[in-house]
C-alpha positions as CSV (number, residue, x, y, z in Angstrom):
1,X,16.6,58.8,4.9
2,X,14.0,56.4,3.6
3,X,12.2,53.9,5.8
4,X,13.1,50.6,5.2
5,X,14.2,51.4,1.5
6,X,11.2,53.0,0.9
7,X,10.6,56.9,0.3
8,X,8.3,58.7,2.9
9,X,7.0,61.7,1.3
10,X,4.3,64.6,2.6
11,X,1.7,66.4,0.6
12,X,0.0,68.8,2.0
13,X,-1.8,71.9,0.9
14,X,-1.2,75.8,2.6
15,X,-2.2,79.0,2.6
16,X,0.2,82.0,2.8
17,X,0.3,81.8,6.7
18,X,0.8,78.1,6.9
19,X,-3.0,77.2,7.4
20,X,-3.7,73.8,6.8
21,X,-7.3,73.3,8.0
22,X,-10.3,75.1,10.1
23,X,-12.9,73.1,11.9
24,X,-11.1,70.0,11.3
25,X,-11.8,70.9,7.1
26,X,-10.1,72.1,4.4
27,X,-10.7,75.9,4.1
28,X,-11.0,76.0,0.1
29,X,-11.7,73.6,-2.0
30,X,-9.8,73.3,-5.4
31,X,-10.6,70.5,-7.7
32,X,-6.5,70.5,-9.4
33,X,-5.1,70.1,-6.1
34,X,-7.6,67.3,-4.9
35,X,-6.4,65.8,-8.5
36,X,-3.0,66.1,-7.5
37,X,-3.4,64.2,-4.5
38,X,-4.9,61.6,-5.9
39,X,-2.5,61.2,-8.9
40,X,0.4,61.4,-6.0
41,X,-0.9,58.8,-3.9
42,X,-2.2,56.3,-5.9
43,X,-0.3,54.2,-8.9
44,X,-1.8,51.9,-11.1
45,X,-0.3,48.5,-10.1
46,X,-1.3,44.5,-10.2
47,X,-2.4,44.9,-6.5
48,X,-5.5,45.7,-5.0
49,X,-3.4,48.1,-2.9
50,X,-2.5,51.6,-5.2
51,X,-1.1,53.3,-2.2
52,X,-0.1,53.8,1.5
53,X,-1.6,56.8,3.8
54,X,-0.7,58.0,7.3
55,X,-2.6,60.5,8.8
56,X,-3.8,61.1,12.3
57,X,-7.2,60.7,13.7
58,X,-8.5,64.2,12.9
59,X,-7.5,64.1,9.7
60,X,-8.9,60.6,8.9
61,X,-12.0,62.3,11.0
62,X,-12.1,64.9,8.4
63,X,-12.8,62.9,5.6
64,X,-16.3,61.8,7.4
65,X,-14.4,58.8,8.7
66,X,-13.9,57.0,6.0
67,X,-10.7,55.6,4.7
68,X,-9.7,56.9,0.9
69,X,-10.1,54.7,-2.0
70,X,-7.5,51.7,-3.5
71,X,-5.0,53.3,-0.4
72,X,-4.4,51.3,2.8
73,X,-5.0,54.0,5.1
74,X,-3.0,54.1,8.7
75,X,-4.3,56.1,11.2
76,X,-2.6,57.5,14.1
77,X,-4.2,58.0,17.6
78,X,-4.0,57.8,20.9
79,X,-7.2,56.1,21.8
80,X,-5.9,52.4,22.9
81,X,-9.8,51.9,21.4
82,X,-10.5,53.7,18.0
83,X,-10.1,50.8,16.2
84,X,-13.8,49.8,18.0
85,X,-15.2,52.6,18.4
86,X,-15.4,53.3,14.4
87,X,-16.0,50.3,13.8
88,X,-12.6,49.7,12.0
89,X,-11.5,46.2,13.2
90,X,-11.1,43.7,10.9
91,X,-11.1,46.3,7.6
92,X,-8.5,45.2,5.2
93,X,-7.7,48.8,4.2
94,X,-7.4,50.7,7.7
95,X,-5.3,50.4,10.4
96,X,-5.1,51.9,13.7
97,X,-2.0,52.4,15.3
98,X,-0.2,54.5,18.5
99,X,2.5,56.1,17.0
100,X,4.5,57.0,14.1
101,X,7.0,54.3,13.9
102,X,4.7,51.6,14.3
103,X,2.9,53.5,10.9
104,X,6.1,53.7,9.7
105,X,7.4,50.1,10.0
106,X,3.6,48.6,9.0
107,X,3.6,50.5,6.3
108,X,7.2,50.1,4.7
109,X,6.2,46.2,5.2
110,X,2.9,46.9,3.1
111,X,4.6,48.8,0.7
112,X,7.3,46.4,0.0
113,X,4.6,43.2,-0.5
114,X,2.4,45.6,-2.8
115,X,5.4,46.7,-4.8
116,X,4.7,50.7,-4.0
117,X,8.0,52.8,-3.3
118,X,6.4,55.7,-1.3
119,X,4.7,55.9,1.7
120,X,2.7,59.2,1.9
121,X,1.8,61.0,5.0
122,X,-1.2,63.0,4.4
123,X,-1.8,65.2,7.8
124,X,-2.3,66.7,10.2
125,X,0.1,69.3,11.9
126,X,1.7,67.2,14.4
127,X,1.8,64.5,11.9
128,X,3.5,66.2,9.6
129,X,6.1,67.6,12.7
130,X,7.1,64.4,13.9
131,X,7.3,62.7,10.2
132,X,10.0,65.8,8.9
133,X,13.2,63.1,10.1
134,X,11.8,60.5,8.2
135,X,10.8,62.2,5.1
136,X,12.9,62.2,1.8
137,X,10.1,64.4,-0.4
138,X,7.4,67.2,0.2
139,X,4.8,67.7,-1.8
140,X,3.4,71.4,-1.1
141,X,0.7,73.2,-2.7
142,X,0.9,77.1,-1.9
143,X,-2.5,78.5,-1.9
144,X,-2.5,82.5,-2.3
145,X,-4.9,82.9,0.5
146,X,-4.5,83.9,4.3
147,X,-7.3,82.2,6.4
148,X,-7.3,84.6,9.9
149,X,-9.2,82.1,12.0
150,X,-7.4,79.1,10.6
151,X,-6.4,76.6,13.7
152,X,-4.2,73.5,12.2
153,X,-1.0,75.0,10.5
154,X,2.1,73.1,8.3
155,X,5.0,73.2,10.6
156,X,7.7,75.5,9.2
157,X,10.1,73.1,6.7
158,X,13.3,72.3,8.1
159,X,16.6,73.3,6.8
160,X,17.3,70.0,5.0
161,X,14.7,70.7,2.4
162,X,15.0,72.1,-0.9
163,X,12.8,73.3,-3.8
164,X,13.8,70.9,-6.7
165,X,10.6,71.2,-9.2
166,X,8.1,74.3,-8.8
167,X,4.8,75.2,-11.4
168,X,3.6,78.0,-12.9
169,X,0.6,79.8,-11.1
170,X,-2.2,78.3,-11.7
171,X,-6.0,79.8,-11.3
172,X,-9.1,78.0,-10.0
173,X,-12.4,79.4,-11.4
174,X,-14.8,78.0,-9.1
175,X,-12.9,79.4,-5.7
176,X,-10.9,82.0,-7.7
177,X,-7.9,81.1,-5.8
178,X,-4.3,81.3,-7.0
179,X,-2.3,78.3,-6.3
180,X,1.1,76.4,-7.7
181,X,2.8,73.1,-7.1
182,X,6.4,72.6,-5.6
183,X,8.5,69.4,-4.7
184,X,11.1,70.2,-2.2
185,X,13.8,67.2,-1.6
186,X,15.9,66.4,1.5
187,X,19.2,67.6,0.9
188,X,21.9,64.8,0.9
189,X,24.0,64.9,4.2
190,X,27.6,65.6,3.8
């Protein structure tokens, strides 16, 4: 089910137990992956606009605050005033919202002007929960790692989703982790 004719897709990388963050970080750093993202959320177009984020406030927290380049980011929270308090009023590229559907519908509008056909939600765990009945595509990374004191996890996937494309293992050198790539689609209802 698309949003307003346009595909909503998640990306999101996890360790074997689900983790998706500690301390409001990532818990490994691997330079493919971060790659990955950014090739997935950003195409080259006429715009100024190369892509459409929505993440909630701890998420857009952990990337020091700041919103990520050529992508209009959307940022979910329930502070009626975020917006002021980081100083994000009036930024062309950031916008504060309430609640998914109003990031939803303000972004499918933004999308459709700037000629992008996927809006991409980026985190965190309830995030990524409440987006599942919108979403047509997942993105997951699988990192071969356990993290025992991790405390933000990726919600299990719902039956609806299947693996369509997977890649071969790849290594990292610098962390020496294990990871691989692997699109999962919605299944079509019957």
């Amino acid at each position: 089910m698309s949003y307003a004719h346009t595909e909503v897709a998640q990306i999101v990388a996890i360790g074997s137990n689900r983790c998706i963050g500690k301390d409001n970080e990532l818990p490994w750093h691997i330079s493919a992956d971060l790659q990955h993202f950014k090739r997935m959320t950003t195409k080259a177009n006429d715009g100024a606009i190369q892509g459409i984020v929505i993440m909630g406030r701890k998420t857009f927290e952990s990337m020091n605050s700041k919103p990520l380049p050529k992508r209009v980011s959307f940022i979910i929270t329930t502070q009626l005033d975020y917006a002021e308090k980081k100083g994000l009023v009036g930024k062309d590229n950031v916008y504060v919202v309430h609640n998914l559907d109003d990031a939803l519908t303000q972004a499918a509008s933004l999308a459709h002007g700037a000629h992008l056909d996927t809006i991409w939600v980026i985190g965190g765990e309830r995030v990524f929960s409440d987006a599942f009945m919108y979403t047509d595509r997942i993105e997951l990374t699988y990192v071969d790692i356990e993290i025992t004191d991790c405390d933000a996890f990726y919600p299990e996937l719902p039956s609806d989703f299947e693996i369509s494309a997977e890649s071969a293992q790849e290594h990292d050198e610098k962390s020496g982790l294990d990871f691989r790539f692997a699109t999962y689609l919605k299944k079509e209802a019957k």
